[in-house]
Every structure is written in structure tokens, then in C-alpha cells.
VMD Tcl script that draws the C-alpha trace (Angstrom):
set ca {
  {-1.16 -5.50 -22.89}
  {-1.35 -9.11 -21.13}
  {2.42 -8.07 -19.85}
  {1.90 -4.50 -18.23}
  {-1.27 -5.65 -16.58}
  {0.75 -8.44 -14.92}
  {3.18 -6.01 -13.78}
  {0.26 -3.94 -12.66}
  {-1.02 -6.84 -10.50}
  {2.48 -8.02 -9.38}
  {2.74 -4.65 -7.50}
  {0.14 -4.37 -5.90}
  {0.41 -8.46 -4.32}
  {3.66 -7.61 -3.32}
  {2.85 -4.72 -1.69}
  {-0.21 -5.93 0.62}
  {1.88 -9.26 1.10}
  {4.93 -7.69 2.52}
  {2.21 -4.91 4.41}
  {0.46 -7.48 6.72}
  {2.89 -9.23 8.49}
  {4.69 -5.57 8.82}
  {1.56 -4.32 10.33}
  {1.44 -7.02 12.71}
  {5.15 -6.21 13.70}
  {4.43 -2.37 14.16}
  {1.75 -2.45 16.36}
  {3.47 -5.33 19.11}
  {6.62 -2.30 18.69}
  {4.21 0.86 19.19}
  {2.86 -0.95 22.12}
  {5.42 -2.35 23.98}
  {5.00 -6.20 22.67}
  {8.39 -8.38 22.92}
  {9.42 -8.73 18.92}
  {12.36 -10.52 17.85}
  {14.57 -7.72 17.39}
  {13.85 -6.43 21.29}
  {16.53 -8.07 23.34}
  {19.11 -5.86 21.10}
  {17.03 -3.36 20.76}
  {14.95 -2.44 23.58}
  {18.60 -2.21 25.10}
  {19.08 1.23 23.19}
  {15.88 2.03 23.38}
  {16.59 2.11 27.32}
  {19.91 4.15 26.44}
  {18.36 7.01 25.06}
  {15.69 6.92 27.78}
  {18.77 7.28 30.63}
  {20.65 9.96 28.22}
  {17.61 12.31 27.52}
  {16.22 11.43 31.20}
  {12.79 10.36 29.41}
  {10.22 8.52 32.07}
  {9.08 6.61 29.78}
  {6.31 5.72 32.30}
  {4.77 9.19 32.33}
  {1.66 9.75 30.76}
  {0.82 12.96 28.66}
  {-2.51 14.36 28.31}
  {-3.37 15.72 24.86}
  {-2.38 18.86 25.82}
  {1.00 17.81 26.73}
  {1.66 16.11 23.63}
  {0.38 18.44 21.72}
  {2.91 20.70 22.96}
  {5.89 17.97 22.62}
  {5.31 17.67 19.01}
  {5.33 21.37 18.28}
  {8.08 21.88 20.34}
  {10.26 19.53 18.73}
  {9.46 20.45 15.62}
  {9.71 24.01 16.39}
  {13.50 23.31 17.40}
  {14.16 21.09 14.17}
  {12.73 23.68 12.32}
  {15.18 26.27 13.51}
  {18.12 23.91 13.38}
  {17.95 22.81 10.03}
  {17.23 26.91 9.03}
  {20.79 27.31 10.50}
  {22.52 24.44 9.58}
  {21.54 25.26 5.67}
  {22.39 29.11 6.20}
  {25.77 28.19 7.88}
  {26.69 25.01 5.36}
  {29.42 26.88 3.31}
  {31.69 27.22 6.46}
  {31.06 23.70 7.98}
  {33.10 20.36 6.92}
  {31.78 17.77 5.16}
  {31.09 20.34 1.93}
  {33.87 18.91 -0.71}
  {32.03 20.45 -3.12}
  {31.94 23.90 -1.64}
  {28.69 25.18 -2.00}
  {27.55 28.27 -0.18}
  {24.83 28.78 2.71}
  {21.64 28.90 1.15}
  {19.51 32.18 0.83}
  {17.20 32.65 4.26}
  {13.70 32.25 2.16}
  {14.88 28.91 0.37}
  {16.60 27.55 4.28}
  {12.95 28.38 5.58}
  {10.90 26.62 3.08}
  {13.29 23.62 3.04}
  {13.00 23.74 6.70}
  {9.56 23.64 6.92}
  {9.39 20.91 4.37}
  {11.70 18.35 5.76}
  {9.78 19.07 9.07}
  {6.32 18.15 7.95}
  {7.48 15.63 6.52}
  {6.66 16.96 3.18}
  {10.22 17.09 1.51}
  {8.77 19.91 -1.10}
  {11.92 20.81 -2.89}
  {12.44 24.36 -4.75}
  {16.19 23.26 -5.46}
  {18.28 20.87 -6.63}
  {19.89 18.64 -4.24}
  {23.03 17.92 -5.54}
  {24.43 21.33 -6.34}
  {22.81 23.23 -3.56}
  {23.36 21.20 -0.12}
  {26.70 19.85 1.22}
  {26.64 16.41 2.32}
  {26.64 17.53 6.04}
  {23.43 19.34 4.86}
  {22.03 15.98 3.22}
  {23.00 13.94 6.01}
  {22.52 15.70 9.36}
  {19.88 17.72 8.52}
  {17.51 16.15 5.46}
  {18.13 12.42 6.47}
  {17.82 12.91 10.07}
  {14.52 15.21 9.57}
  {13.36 12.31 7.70}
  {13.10 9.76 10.13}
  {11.59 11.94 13.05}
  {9.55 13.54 10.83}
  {7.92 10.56 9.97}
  {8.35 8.83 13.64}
  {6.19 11.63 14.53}
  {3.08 11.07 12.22}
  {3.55 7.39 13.43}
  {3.45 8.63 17.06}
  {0.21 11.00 17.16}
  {-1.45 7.86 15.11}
  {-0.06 6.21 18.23}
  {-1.95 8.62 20.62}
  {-5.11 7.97 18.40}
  {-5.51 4.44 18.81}
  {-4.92 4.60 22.82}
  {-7.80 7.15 22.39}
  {-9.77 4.48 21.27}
  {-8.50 1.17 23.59}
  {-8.56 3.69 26.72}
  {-11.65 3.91 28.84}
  {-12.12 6.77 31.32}
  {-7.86 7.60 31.37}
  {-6.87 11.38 30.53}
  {-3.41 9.93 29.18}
  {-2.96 9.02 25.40}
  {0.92 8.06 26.10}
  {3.96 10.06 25.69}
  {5.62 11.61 22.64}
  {9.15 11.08 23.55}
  {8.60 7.37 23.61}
  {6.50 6.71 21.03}
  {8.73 8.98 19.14}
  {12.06 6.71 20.09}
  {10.27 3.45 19.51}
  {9.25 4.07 15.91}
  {12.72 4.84 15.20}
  {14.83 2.71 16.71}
  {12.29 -0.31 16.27}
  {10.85 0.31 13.12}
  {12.51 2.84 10.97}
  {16.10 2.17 11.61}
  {16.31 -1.91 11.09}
  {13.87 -1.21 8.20}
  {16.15 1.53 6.45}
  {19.37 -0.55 6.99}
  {18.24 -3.45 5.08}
  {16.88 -1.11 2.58}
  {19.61 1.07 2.07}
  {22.19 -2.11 1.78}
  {19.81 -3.03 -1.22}
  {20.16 0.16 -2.81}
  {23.95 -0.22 -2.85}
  {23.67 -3.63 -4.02}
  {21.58 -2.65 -6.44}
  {24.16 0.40 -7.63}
  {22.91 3.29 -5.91}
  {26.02 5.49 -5.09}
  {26.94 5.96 -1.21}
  {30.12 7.66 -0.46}
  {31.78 10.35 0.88}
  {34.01 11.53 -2.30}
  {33.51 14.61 -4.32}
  {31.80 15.06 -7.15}
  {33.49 14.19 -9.97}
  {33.83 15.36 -13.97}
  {34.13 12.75 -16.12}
  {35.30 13.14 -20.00}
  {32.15 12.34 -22.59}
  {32.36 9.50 -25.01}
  {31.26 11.98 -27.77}
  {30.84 15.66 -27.30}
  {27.15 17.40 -27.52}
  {26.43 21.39 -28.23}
  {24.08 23.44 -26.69}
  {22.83 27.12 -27.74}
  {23.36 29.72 -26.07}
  {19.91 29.57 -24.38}
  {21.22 26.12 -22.95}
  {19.36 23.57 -25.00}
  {20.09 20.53 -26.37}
  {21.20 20.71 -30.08}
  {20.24 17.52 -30.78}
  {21.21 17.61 -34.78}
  {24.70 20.00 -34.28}
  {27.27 19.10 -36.88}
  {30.66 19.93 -33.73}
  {33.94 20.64 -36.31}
  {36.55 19.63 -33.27}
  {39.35 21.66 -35.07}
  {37.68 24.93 -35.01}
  {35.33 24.79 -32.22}
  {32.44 25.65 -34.30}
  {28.76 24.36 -33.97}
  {25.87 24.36 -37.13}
  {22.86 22.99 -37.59}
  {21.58 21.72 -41.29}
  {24.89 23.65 -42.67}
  {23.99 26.52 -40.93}
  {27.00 28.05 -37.87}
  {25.06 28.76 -34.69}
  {25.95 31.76 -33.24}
  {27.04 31.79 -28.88}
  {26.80 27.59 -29.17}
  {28.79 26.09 -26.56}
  {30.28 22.74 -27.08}
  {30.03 20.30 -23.78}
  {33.38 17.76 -23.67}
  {32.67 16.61 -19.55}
  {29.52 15.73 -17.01}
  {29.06 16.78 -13.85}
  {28.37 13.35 -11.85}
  {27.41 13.90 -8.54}
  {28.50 11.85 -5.71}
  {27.57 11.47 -1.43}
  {25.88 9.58 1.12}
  {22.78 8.81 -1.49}
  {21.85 5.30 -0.64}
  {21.42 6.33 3.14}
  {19.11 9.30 2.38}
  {16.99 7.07 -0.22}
  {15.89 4.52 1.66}
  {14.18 6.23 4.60}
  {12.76 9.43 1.82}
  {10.61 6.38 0.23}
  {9.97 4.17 3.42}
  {9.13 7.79 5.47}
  {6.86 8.56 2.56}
  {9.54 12.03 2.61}
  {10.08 11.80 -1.14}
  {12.86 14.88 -1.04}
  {15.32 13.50 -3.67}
  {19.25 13.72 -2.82}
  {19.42 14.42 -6.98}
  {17.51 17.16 -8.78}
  {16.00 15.07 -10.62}
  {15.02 12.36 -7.59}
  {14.41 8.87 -8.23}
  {14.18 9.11 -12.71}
  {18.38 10.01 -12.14}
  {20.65 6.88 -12.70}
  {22.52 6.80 -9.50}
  {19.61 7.31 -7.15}
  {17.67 4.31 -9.36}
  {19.63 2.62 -11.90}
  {17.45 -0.40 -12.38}
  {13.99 -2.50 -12.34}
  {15.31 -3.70 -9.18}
  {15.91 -0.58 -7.19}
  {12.76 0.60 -8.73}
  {10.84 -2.40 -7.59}
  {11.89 -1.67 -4.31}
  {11.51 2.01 -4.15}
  {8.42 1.90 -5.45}
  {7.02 -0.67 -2.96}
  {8.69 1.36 0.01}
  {6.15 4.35 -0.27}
  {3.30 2.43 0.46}
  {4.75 -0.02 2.83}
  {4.39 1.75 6.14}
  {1.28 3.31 5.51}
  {-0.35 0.28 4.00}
  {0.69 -1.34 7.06}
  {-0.44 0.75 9.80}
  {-4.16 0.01 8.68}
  {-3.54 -3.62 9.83}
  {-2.20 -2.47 12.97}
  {-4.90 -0.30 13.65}
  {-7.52 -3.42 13.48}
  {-5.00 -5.25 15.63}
  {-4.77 -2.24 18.05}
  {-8.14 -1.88 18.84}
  {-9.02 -6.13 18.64}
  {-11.26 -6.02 15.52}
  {-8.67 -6.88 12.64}
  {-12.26 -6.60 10.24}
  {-12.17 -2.85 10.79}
  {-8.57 -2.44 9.81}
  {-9.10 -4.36 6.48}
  {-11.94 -2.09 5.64}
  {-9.98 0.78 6.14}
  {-7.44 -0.72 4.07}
  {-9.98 -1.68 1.44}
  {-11.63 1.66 1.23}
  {-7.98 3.17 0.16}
  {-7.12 -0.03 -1.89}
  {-9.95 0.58 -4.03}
  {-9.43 4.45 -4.47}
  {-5.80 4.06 -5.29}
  {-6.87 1.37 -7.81}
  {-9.12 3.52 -9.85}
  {-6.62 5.82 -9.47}
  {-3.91 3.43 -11.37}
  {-5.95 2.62 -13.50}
  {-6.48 6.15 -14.74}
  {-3.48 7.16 -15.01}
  {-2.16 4.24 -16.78}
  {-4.59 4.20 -19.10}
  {-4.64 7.66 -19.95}
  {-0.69 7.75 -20.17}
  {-0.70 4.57 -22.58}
  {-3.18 6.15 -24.84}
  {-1.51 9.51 -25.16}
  {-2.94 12.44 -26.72}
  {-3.66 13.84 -30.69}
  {-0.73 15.95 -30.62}
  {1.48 13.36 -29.49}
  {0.40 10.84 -32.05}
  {0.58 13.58 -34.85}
  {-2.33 12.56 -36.53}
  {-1.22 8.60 -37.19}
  {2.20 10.27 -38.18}
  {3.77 8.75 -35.03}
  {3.11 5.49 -33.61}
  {1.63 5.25 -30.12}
  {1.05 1.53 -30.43}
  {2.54 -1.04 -28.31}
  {3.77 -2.70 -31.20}
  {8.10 -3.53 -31.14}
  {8.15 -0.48 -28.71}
  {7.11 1.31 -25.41}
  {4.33 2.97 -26.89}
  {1.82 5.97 -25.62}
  {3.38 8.86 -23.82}
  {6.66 8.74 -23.15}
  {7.76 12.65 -22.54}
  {9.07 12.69 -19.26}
  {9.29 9.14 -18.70}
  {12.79 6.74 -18.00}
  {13.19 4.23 -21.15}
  {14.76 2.17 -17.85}
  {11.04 2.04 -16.67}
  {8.71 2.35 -19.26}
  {5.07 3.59 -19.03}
  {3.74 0.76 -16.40}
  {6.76 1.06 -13.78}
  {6.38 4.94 -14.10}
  {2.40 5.01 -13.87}
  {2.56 3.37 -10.73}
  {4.76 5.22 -9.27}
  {3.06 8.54 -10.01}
  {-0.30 6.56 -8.75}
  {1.55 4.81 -5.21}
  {3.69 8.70 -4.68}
  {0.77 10.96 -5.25}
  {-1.43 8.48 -2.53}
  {1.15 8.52 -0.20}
  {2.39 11.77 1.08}
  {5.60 11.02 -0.26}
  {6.21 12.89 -3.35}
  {9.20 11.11 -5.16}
  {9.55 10.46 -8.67}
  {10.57 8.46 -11.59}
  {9.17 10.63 -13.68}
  {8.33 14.53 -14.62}
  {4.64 14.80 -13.59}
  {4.50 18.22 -15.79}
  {4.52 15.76 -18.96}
  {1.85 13.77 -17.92}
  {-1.62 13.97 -20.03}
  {-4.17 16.02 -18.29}
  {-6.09 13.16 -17.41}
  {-3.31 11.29 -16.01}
  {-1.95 14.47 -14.30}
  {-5.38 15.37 -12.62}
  {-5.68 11.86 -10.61}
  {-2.43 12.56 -9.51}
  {-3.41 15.78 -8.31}
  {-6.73 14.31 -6.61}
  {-5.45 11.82 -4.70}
  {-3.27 14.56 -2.68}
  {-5.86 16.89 -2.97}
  {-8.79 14.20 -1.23}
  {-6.26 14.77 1.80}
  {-3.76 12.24 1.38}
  {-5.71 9.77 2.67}
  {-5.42 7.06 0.12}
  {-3.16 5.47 2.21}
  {-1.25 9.28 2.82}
  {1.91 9.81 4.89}
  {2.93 7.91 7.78}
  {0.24 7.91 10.54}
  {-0.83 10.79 8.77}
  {-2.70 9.35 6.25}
  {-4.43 6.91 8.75}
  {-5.42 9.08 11.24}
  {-6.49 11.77 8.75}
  {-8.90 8.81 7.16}
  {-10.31 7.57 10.55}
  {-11.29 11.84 10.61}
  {-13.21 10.79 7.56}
  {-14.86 7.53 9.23}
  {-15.80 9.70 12.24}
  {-17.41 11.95 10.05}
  {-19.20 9.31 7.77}
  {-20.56 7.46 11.17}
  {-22.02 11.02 12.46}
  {-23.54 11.25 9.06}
  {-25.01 7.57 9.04}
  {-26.34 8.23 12.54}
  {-28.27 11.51 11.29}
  {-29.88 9.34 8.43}
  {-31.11 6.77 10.90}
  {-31.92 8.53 13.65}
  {-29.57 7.36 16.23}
  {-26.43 8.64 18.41}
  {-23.56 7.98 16.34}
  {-20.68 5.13 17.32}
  {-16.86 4.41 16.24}
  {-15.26 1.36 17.50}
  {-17.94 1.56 21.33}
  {-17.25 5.35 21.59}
  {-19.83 7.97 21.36}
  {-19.03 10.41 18.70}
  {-20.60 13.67 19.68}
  {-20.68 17.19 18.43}
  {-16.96 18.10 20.22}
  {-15.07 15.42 18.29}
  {-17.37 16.00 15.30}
  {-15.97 19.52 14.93}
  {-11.87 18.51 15.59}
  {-12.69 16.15 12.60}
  {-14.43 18.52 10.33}
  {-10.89 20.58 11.20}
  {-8.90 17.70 10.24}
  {-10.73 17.18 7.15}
  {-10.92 20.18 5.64}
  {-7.30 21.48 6.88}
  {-5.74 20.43 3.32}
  {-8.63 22.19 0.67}
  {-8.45 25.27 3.33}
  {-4.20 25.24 2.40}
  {-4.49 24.51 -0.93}
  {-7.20 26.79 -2.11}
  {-6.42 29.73 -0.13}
  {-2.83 29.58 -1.15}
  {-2.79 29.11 -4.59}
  {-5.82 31.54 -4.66}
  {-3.21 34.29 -3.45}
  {-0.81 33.28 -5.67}
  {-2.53 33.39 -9.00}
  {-3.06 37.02 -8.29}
  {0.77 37.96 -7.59}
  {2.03 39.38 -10.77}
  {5.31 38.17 -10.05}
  {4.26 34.29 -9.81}
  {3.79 34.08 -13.83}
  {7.39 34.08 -14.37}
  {8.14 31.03 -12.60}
  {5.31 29.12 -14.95}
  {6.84 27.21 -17.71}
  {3.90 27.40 -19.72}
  {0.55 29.23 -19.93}
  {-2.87 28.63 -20.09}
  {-4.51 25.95 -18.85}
  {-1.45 23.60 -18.00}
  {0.32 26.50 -16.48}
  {-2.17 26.78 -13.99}
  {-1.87 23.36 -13.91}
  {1.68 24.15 -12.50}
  {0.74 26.51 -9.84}
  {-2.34 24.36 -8.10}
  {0.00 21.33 -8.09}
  {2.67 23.57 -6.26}
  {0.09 24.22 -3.10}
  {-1.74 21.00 -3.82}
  {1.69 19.30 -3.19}
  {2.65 21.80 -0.37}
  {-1.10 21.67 1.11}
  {-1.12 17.79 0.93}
  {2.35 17.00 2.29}
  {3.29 15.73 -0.61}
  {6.53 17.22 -1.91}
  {6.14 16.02 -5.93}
  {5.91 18.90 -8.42}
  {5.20 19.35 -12.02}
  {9.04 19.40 -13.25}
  {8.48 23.11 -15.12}
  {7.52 25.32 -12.09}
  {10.48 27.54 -10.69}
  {9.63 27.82 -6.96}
  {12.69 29.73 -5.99}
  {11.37 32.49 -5.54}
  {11.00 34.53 -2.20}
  {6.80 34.74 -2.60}
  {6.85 31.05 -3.33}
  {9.09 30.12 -1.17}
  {7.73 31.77 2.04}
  {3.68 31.39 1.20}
  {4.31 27.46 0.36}
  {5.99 27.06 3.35}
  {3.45 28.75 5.52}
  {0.90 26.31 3.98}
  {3.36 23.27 4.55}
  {3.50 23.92 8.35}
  {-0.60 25.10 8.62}
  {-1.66 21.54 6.90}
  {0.87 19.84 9.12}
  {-0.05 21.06 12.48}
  {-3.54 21.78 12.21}
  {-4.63 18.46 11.84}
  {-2.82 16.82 14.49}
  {-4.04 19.48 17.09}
  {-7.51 17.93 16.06}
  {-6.26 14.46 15.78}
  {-5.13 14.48 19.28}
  {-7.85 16.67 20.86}
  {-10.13 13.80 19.44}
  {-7.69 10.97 20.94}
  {-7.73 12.97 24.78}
  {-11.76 13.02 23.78}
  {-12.41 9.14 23.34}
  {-9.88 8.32 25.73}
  {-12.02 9.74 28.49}
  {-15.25 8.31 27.43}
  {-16.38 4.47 28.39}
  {-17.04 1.99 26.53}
  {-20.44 1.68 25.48}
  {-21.98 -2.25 24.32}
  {-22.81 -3.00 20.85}
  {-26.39 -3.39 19.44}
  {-28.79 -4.73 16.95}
  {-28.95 -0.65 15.98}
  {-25.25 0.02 16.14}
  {-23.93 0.66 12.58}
  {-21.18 -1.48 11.57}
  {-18.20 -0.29 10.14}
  {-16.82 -3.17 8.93}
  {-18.62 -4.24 6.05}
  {-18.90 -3.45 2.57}
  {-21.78 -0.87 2.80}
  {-19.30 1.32 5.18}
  {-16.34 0.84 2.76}
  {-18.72 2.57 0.04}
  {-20.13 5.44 2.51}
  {-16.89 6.30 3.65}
  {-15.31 6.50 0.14}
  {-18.56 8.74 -0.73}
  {-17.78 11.23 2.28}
  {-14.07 11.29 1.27}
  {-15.03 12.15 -2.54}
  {-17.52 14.17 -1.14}
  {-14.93 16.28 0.51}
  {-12.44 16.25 -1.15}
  {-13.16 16.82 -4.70}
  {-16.01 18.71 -4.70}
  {-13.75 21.22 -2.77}
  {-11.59 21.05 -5.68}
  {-13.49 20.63 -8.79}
  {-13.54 24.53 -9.76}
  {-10.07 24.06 -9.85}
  {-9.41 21.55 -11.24}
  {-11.75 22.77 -14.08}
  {-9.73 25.70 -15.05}
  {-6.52 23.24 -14.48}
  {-6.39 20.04 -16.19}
  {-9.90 19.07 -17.12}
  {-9.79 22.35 -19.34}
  {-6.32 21.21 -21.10}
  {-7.64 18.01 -21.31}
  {-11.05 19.48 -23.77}
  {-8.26 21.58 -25.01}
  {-6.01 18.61 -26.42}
  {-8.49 15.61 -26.43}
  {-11.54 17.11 -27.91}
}
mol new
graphics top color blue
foreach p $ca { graphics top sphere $p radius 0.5 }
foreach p [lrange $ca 0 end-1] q [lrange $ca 1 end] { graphics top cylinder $p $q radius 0.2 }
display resetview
């Protein structure tokens, strides 16, 4: 026990270690600061500046960035549509897959452009590596250079007095990425290859098995086949089994892996270039890749709530920001661990199996990487499900229900324990404008963020903002649990079925991407309605973020009082965790109790 909690305790150190001086080192970038890296690179930043003809002196109003961001995402979106419908004629396909169907190019398209990375196929048999690499990995990084930039536009909102500019998109757009992203991914992916991860350009390959396995004709695992080499024949306890099929070779994929790895965990992207994502060997063969996988999907966004104190000159209000999601992620954690280290009844077999810790792994380990082990695997569900990142080491869908439903919540609460890249930020400091405005009622008084007057116009782009994801979530997978048609793509009924559909549109609602590993998606229903909801909880809330940034930026300052509620201490940390529970999963909890809390009466009780 002593050991897991120290691993338990060794992430999280590492991760708000390596987040602080990163946050420092963000916000001199996003601001035009001299770092280290700018005589090299503030040279290409200038490039693309000259080649796109970008005055990168121009200021946009809200408006106007509003309209850059949809407009470049509008043309991503009907690039990477193309490139995915066109694939199976274009080089760099050694594999020679075909163009994908229009319904799965769409909803791939609209997930790699939120910045969700939602996945309803499997990577490595489906997309050629001009696919993977020109169209996933590059949607990656300006996908999440965007969040980063309308967080950007946010925080001018709040420095600016009286201005109707928040900054332009182009530039924030190309400093996050050539600044921050890039340099960051490099060293990354280098590590990755160090640490084994494959990176080439060769074909897949088929390699001969050390000792050949059967399957039936169904395609499962025989795991106790008796395989007679000289006849071909398969049985099972003496018995032949009819239409078995005996496997001699494996399929082992190959591509530019590393590359597309680094910036899907740093991006908080999460779309795996495997199938299976980050639980297959050659996207994360070891503790060390894990270890630094893992720590990548909080990185960025753990940072960015130290630049925001930095930003706006009160470094106490970015560490209560960063508290406030610290300590929801934590009882998160500790949840899931818990609850996945316990197991359930049915797993333990009535003392028949032992779940101890005792000369083994212990608890629940269906679905779960021997490599990794309950702790490592916990934490990633825990750090993947806060961000809006939605990688994996391992299948959600065998989680308990207790363990499965935090991870659910914490994307459901509106992935803003910690959340995506600038999106989580910005979509919490919609929560802290919202608890202030309710503080302000209690006492009596006009409500303040940060010497701005919150009033009833930003009060309602927040209330947007905020309740954009339950809106997405609910109303889709409403719809969908009444389409005949959707059952068939359940791997299992009852409770833990629906299980499988809410996660689907909590996952697509919340930007997250994961999914619980049994739910077929493929479908042209699914695939259409979750990528309508992808692009609505994308957009929607960073209209309101930046009608709220071209808001404060016009307003002046106003001075502090004896009356002015601070929003730096502890008493804010717990009101604004209230509000965001509040929210969030009392929008949910009829949901939730036909979902997991009923499978968990159902197998605990």
C-alpha cells in the first residue's frame, strides 16, 4: 500500500514541479516577452508573418476573432474531410488502405478540429500515414494552439482598460506553436523513441508467432485449444471445434508514431495512432514512456493557471485557480484508485480469487496493462478524463462503476479540472465569474473579478459557457437512447450499457475523445449526431469566452475595497468548487443514476 501511494504522490510533485516554471515560460511567449529560445525563434516566427502577410500589429475586436477561429477551423475541417476521403489514391499509404466512408471522414474531422480526437476507428488499419501525419498530427497542434489563443484573448480582456482589441488570432495562433508546442513536442517525441516508441516510414509488417494460438469462428481467443499442427485441427477439453481458425503471424503495425504521440498527450488531443492508444506496446512500451505520457496531459493545462496569475500581476489568483482543480482532481484519484484496487464481488468470486495485494497486482485488473499495474493506470484514467485529452492505458469499459463514474464526472463538470488547453482555463474562470456574481447577490454588492465589473451581459456569455457541455451531452445522448438502431452498437445491456452510450456524448460533449472500449461508434447515426455535438461544445463556448474578453476589455479598472470579495483565498477556492459541482453534476446526476451508480447497487450491494 506504502508503495502505490508513493507513486501516487510522485506524480502529482512532478507534475506541478515541471508546471510552474512552464507557466512562467508560456505567458513571457503569449505576450511577446524575450525567452531564451527567441533569437532562433522569433526569426521564424517573423517568416511566417512575411509568407502569410500577417500584421502582426493589427488588433482584432472580438468579433474579428471570433470569425478567425471559425474560419480556420471551418477550412481544416473541410481539408481533413477530403484528405481522409481521397487517402487511398495519395502516396505515403504503403499499406493501401482505402478513403474512408463520408460519415466516419466527418466525425474524424470534426474531432481532430475541436481538439477532441474522439475516435470511432482504429488508427492503424484505417488511415495511411499521409492521413496520420498531415492531417491528425498537424490538426493537433493548431487545434490546441487555438484553445491556447482565445485563453490568450481572455486574459488581455482582463489587463486591457477601455481598448476594443483583445489581440489577433493569427499571431497568437503562430506563437503557441512555434514557441511552445513545437520545441516542447521535439524533445518529447525524441524521448518516446528513446524510450522504444516506433517512428518510421516502413510498412507494416507480419511477423511469424513463437507458438501458434486458435480462435473460433466468432473470433475469440481459445485460450485452452489443444492445435494438432499435422492436421490443422483445433479442440478444446478433447472436444474438435468446428470453423476454428488457427493464427501462425501478427499484424505489427508500423509509421510516424512517436511524432503523432507526443503532441496527442502534450495538446491534451488523446486520438491514438494505434487502436488501442497508449495500453499498445509500441505507442508505450514502458514505465518510462508512461511516466512521461502521463505527465504530458496535464502539463500545459496545469501550467496555464500560473500564467494566468502572472498575466494579470496577482500570481495568488492563479494558484487558487490551480488549487481549486488540484483538489477536485485529487478526490477524483483517489476514487478511482480506490475503487479499482478494491474490485467488486463478482470479481473476487466470493474469496475464490484473490484480490489482495499480496505477491501480486491485486484488485481489478480487466482491462488493465500488467506493464502498468493498477496505480500507473488509475492515474491515468484520473489525469485523461480531467484534461480534455482522452488517451488511454487502459479500457475504461472495465472499470468498476464507481471508478468509471468519476471518470465520467470530471468531463461531464465541463472539463474544467484542469480541461483542454486554454479550454479548460477559460471555461473555469466562466465558473469564477459566475461564483463572484453569486457572492455579490449574497452580500449585497456589485460583483468584481480581478477590478472589472461583472454585470448582467457577461453574466449571461458565462452561464452559455457553462452550461454548453450538459446542454451537448444530455440532449445528445437523450436522442440517441431512443434510436432503435443505437442498441446494436452496445456491448452490453442494462445498466453498464447505458453506461456506454452517456460516456460516448459525455466524451464527445466534453472534448474529451476517451471511450468505454465496447461501444461500436461506426455507425452513420453515431457518427454524424456525435460530431454535431463535438463542434456545438467547441464553438459555443468560445463565442462566449471571447464576447466576455471584448466585454472587460472595454471596461476600466475599478480600485479595490474593504467590501471587494477576494478571490484568492481559501473561502473562494471552496465557493467556486461548490458552483462547479453545483453545475455540473447536478445536471448530470439523473444520468448518472440510471448509468453507473445503478450498476454499481447492482454489483456492490
Amino acid at each position: 500500500m506504502m508503495t502505490n501511494l508513493i507513486q501516487y504522490a510522485l506524480y502529482l510533485v512532478l507534475l506541478v514541479v515541471l508546471a510552474i516554471p512552464l507557466g512562467a515560460y508560456i505567458k513571457k511567449v503569449l505576450f511577446g516577452e524575450r525567452t531564451f529560445f527567441s533569437k532562433f525563434l522569433t526569426t521564424c516566427e517573423k517568416g511566417i508573418y512575411k509568407l502569410l502577410r500577417i500584421q502582426a500589429r493589427e488588433e482584432m475586436t472580438w468579433k474579428t476573432y471570433l470569425l478567425s477561429v471559425l474560419v480556420f477551423s471551418g477550412v481544416s475541417l473541410a481539408a481533413l474531410l477530403v484528405l481522409q476521403l481521397v487517402q487511398g489514391v495519395l502516396p505515403g499509404n504503403p499499406q493501401g488502405v482505402p478513403g474512408t466512408s463520408w460519415h466516419l471522414a466527418f466525425n474524424t474531422s470534426a474531432s481532430f478540429v475541436t481538439n477532441t480526437n474522439w475516435q470511432a476507428y482504429a488508427g492503424e488499419s484505417t488511415m495511411s500515414y499521409l492521413t496520420q501525419a498531415l492531417g491528425l498530427t498537424v490538426q493537433n497542434f493548431v487545434s490546441a494552439a487555438a484553445g491556447i489563443s482565445v485563453l490568450c484573448a481572455l486574459l488581455r480582456g482582463f489587463i486591457r482598460v477601455q481598448e476594443t482589441g483583445v489581440g489577433n488570432f493569427w499571431v497568437d495562433m503562430t506563437r503557441t506553436v512555434v514557441h511552445i508546442l513545437l520545441p516542447l513536442n521535439l524533445v518529447l517525441a525524441l524521448c518516446l523513441v528513446g524510450g522504444g516508441v516506433v517512428q518510421n516510414l516502413k510498412g507494416a509488417e507480419e511477423v511469424t508467432l513463437l507458438e501458434p494460438v486458435a480462435v473460433s469462428a466468432q473470433g475469440e481467443l481459445l485460450h485452452d485449444a489443444v492445435i494438432d499442427p499435422a492436421t490443422s485441427t483445433v479442440s478444446v477439453q478433447g472436444k474438435p471445434v468446428a470453423g476454428a481458425q488457427i493464427i501462425t503471424k501478427e499484424f505489427v503495425p508500423m509509421g510516424p508514431a512517436a511524432s503523432q504521440i507526443a503532441i496527442k498527450q502534450t495538446g491534451t488531443n488523446g486520438g491514438g495512432y494505434m487502436g488501442v492508444n497508449s495500453a499498445h506496446p509500441l505507442e508505450n512500451p514502458n514505465a518510462f514512456t508512461n511516466l512521461l505520457e502521463m505527465l504530458s496531459l496535464l502539463l500545459i493545462p496545469a501550467a496555464l493557471c500560473f500564467t494566468f496569475g502572472s498575466a494579470v500581476k496577482n500570481k495568488k489568483q492563479g494558484v487558487a485557480l490551480f488549487v481549486a482543480m488540484f483538489l477536485m482532481l485529487l478526490v477524483a484519484l483517489t476514487v478511482i484508485g480506490v475503487s479499482e484496487q478494491n474490485a467488486t464481488p463478482q470479481l473476487a468470486q466470493n474469496g475464490a480469487v484473490n484480490v489482495s495485494m499480496v505477491d501480486q497486482a491485486g484488485g481489478n485488473m480487466e482491462g488493465k496493462e500488467a506493464r502498468f499495474g493498477i496505480v500507473s493506470s488509475s492515474t491515468w484514467a484520473a489525469f485523461t478524463t480531467a484534461a480534455s485529452n482522452g488517451s488511454v492505458n487502459s479500457m475504461h469499459d472495465s472499470y468498476t462503476p464507481l471508478g468509471a463514474m468519476m471518470q465520467m464526472l470530471q468531463i461531464q463538470l465541463g472539463e474544467v479540472v484542469f480541461g483542454g488547453v486554454g479550454s479548460g482555463l477559460y471555461g473555469m474562470l466562466a465558473f469564477a465569474i459566475l461564483t463572484v456574481f453569486i457572492a455579490g447577490l449574497m452580500v449585497g454588492r456589485t460583483p468584481e473579478f480581478l477590478g472589472k465589473k461583472i454585470e448582467p451581459y457577461e453574466m449571461k456569455w458565462a452561464v452559455v459557457v457553462c452550461l454548453a457541455t450538459p446542454i451537448a451531452i444530455l440532449v445528445g445522448s437523450g436522442i440517441a437512447a431512443v434510436v432503435p438502431q443505437v442498441a446494436d452498437s452496445l456491448h452490453n445491456s442494462g445498466a453498464h450499457g447505458f453506461s456506454e452510450l452517456l460516456y460516448a456524448y459525455t466524451s464527445a460533449g466534453g472534448n474529451n475523445g476517451s471511450a468505454f472500449a465496447g461501444f461500436n461508434a461506426n455507425t452513420v447515426f453515431l457518427n454524424v449526431s456525435i460530431g454535431l455535438v463535438m463542434l456545438f461544445a467547441r464553438f459555443l463556448p468560445i463565442a462566449g469566452t471571447l464576447a466576455i474578453a471584448g466585454a472587460l476589455a472595454a471596461k476600466k479598472k475599478i480600485a479595490v475595497t474593504a467590501g471587494t470579495l477576494s478571490t484568492t483565498n481559501g473561502m473562494f477556492v471552496f465557493l467556486l468548487i461548490f458552483v462547479v459541482l453545483l453545475v455540473g453534476a447536478l445536471s448530470f446526476f439523473p444520468a448518472l443514476a440510471l448509468g453507473p451508480i445503478a450498476e454499481f447497487f447492482q454489483r456492490m450491494v
